[in-house]
Structures are given as structure tokens and as C-alpha cells.
C-alpha positions as CSV (number, residue, x, y, z in Angstrom):
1,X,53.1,75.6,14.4
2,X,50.5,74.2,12.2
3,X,48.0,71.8,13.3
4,X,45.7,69.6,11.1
5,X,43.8,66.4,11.1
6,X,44.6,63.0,9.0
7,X,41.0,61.3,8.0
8,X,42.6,57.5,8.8
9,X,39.8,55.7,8.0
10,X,36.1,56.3,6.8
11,X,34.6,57.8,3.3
12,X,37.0,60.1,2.9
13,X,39.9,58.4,3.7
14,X,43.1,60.5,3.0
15,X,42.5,63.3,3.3
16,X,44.2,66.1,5.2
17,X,42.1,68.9,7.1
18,X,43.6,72.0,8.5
19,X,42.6,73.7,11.5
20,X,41.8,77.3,11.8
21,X,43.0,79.2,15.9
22,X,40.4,81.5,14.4
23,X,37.6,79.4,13.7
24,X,35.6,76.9,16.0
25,X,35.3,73.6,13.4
26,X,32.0,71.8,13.8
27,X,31.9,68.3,12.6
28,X,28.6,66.1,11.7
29,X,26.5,64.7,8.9
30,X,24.4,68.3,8.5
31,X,25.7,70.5,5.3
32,X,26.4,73.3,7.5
33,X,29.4,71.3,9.5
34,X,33.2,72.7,8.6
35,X,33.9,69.1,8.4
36,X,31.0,67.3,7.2
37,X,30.9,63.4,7.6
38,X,29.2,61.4,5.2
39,X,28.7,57.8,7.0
40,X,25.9,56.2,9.0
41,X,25.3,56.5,12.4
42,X,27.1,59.9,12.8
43,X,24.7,63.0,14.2
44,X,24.1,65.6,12.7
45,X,26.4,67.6,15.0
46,X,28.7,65.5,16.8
47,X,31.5,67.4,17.7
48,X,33.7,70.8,17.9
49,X,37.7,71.8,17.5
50,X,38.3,75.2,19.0
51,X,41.4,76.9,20.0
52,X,42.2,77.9,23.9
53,X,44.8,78.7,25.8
54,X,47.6,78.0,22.7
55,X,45.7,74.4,22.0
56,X,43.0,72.7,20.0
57,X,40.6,71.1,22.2
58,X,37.8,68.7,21.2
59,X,34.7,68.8,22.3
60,X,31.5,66.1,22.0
61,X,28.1,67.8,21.9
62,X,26.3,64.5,23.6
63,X,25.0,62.4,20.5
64,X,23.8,58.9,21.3
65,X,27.3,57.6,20.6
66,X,30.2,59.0,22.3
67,X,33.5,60.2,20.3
68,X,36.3,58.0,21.2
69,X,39.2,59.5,21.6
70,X,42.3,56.9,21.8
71,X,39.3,54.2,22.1
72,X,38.0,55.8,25.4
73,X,34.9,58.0,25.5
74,X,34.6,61.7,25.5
75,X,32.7,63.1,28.4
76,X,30.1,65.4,26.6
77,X,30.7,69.0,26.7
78,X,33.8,68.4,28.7
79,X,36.7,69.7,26.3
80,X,40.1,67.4,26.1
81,X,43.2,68.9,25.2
82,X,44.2,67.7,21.9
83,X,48.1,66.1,21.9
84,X,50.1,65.5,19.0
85,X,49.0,62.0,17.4
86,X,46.3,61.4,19.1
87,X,43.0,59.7,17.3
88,X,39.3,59.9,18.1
89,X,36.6,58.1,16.1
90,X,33.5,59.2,15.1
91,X,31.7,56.2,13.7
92,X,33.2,55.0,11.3
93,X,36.1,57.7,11.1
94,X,39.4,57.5,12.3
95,X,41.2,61.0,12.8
96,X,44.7,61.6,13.7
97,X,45.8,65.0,15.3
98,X,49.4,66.2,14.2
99,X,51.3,69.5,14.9
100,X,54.0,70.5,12.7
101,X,57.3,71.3,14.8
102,X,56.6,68.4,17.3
103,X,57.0,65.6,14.8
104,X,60.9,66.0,14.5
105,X,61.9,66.7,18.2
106,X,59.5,64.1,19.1
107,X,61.7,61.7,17.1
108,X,64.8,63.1,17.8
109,X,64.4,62.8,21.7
110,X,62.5,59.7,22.1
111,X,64.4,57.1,23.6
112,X,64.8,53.4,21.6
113,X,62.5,50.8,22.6
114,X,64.1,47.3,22.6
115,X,63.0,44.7,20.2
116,X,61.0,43.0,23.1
117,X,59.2,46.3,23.4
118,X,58.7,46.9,20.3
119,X,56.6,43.5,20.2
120,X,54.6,44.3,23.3
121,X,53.8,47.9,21.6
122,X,52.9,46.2,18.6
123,X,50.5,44.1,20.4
124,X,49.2,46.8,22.5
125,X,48.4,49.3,19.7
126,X,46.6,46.3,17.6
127,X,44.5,45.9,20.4
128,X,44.0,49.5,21.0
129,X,43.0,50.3,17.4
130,X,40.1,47.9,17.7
131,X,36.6,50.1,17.4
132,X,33.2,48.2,18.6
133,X,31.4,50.7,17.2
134,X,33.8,51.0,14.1
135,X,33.3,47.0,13.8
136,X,29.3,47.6,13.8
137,X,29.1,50.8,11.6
138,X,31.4,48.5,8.7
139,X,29.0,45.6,9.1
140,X,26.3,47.7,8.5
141,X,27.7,48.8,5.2
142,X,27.9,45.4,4.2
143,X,25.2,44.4,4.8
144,X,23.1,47.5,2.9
145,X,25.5,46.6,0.2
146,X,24.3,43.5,0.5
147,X,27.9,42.0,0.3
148,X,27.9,38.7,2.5
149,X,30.8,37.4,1.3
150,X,33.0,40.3,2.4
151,X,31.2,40.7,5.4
152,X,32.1,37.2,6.3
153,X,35.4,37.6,5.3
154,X,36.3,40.8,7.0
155,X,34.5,40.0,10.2
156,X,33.8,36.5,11.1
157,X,36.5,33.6,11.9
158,X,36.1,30.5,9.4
159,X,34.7,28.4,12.3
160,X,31.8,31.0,13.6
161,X,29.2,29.8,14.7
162,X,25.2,31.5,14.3
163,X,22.9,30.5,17.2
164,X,19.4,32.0,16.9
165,X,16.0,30.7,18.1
166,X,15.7,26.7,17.0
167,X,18.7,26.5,14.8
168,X,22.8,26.8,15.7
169,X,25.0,27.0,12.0
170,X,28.7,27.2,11.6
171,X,31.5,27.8,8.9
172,X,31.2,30.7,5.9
173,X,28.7,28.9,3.4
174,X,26.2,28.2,6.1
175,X,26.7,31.5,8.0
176,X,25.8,32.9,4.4
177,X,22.7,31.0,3.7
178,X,21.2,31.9,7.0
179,X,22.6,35.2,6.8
180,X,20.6,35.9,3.7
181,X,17.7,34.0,5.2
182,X,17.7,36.2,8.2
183,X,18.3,39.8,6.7
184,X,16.0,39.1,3.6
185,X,13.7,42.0,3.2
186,X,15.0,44.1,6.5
187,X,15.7,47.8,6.5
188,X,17.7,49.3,9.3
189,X,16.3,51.8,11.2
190,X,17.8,52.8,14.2
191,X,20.3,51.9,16.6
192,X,18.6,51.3,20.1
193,X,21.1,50.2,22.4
194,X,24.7,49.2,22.0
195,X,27.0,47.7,24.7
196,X,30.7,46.7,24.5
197,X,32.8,44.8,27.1
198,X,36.2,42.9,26.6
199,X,36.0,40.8,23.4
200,X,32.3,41.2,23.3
201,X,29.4,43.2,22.0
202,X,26.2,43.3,22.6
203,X,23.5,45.7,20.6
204,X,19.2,46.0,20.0
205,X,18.3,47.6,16.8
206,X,14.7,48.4,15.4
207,X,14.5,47.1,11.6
208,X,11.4,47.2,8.8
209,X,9.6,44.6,7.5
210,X,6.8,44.5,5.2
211,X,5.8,48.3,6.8
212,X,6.2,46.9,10.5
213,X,8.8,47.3,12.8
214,X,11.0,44.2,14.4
215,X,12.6,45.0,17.3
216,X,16.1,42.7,17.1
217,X,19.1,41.8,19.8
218,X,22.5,40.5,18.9
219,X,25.4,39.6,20.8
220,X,28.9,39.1,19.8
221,X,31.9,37.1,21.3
222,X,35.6,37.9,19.5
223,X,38.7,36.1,19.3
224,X,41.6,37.9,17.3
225,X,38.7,40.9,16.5
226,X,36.5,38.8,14.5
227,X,33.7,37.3,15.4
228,X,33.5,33.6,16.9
229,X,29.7,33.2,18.4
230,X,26.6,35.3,16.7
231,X,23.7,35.2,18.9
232,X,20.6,36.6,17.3
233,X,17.0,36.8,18.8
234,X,13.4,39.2,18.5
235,X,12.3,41.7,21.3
236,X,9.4,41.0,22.5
């Protein structure tokens, strides 16, 4: 059987990797990776794929931010067994696992789901495909692109609302103007904390300004996977 992974989503979307018994693939941003990843907020080394006991197993190597493997996190250095169409994530990547030979038996034997269950799977795997970090990693790329518009689009429900210290905004055009107001002149720097819970998500980030550093917190409620409240606020 051949086994290979399917980049779903990120910069290299499309692609199709194959994997080695033979060879132990290392995955991160450095050169020297088998699979290199060329996003931000991925390590330089985040992860290995190595062959045991007749089966790929995947292994974190204990970056800041934990592979997810079918949106769960990996326990680092703990190796899990790798099953046919599974996914993990690393930031803004989306893999999928697949073994030639399985695919067809797989289908053949599988028993038919009624239509009712076919909703309620539906729902389940919309839900289940949601990435926090995936969500925060895309927003950052809008935002460096400086694209508000899409980043409103993509991310935000027409009636979000922007609370910050002294001032409370909703709807697109005004998110944008304060938006612009409020990123105007700020590099990204690092990633300092980042905390998800059911349809919320809460992060502190250091950013540049004028060759000094702001510490920053924002919190995040979701409906339907976009965001409905943005709370924004300084460290002190």
C-alpha cells in the first residue's frame, strides 16, 4: 500500500506528498525540513512522520502551538498512529492522510447513512473543520496584506460589533475605519498567549510601534464561525 498526504489548505494548497517507510519526514519552516512550510506562526521544526510497526505515526516535537490532529491536540513527543483520512493542522495547513488499498474497501463496506444522518454528519464535520488557530493565522495574513475588506468579509458577521477602551462600533464600514485606525503603523511580533473555548477565542500578542513594543489582548465571541463581538484592549 502507498501512503501520502493531501496539503488541504495553506500555501501550497494541492499538492500531494508521498511518504517514504524508509525515511523519518520532518516538517517546519527551516530549509532543512522534508516538507518545508512556508506560513506564519509555524516552528522551525514542528513535527515528524516515521514508520513503525507497519504504520505512519505522527509525532509533535513541542512548539508553542500544538499540531491538531482531527481538531484535538497532539500530546508532544507522544506518537499517534496515523489512520486513513485523518487531518492534523499545523497553522495554517490542513493535511489529509490517505492509504491506497483502503479507499475502495472502505467504500465498499461502509454501511449507508440515512438522509437524516447524513444532515447531522454534515453538521458535525462543519463544526469539526473549524480551526481557532487556523481562523487567527488567516487574519493575520490579512491584515499584513493590509486587506480589510476581505478580512471583514471572510471573518466577521455584517452586524459585529468592536468594543475597545471608550469607544463600541458596529457593521463593516465602521469596523473598517477603526480597524485601520487601530492597526495603523503596528508590526506583529509574536504570539504570546492564545486561548480557545466553545465559540470563543481569546489571545495577547506583542506588536511594534514607532521602535517600542505594545503589548495587546483580544477576545473573540463566534456565531456561525465568524466573528460577532471584538474586544480589544493594551497590557499594562
Amino acid at each position: 500500500m502507498t501512503s501520502f498526504l493531501i496539503i488541504q489548505s495553506g500555501p501550497q494548497s494541492g499538492q500531494r506528498l508521498a511518504l517514504d517507510e524508509n525515511v523519518v519526514t520532518t516538517l517546519g519552516r527551516d530549509s532543512d525540513n522534508i516538507i518545508r512550510l512556508e506560513a506564519l506562526f509555524v516552528a522551525l521544526y514542528e513535527g515528524v512522520i516515521r514508520y513503525r510497526d507497519q504504520q505512519f505515526v505522527l509525532i509533535d516535537l513541542g512548539s508553542e502551538l500544538p499540531m491538531l490532529v482531527q481538531s484535538r491536540p497532539l500530546e508532544p513527543g507522544v506518537p499517534y498512529v496515523l489512520q486513513h483520512q485523518d487531518t492534523f493542522e499545523i497553522g495554517s495547513y490542513i493535511f489529509r492522510f490517505q492509504t491506497l488499498g483502503l479507499t475502495t474497501s472502505l467504500a465498499n463496506n461502509a454501511p449507508k447513512a440515512s438522509v437524516e444522518a447524513q444532515a447531522g454528519l454534515g453538521v458535525a464535520m462543519a463544526r469539526q473543520s473549524f480551526s481557532a488557530r487556523r481562523f487567527f493565522d488567516e487574519r493575520q495574513s490579512y491584515l499584513q496584506d493590509n486587506e480589510l475588506d476581505g478580512l471583514l468579509q471572510a471573518h466577521y458577521q455584517p452586524d459585529a460589533t468592536l468594543l475597545g477602551p471608550g469607544y463600541g462600533v458596529s457593521g463593516f464600514v465602521a469596523l473598517r475605519d477603526k480597524l485601520a485606525q487601530e492597526m495603523a503603523g503596528l508590526q506583529f511580533k509574536q504570539l504570546d498567549n492564545f486561548t480557545e473555548a466553545e465559540n470563543s477565542i481569546f489571545f495577547e500578542a506583542t506588536y511594534t510601534f514607532a521602535n517600542r513594543e505594545i503589548s495587546k489582548f483580544e477576545g473573540w465571541v463566534l456565531r456561525d464561525n465568524k466573528i460577532a463581538y471584538n474586544f480589544v484592549g493594551l497590557k499594562k
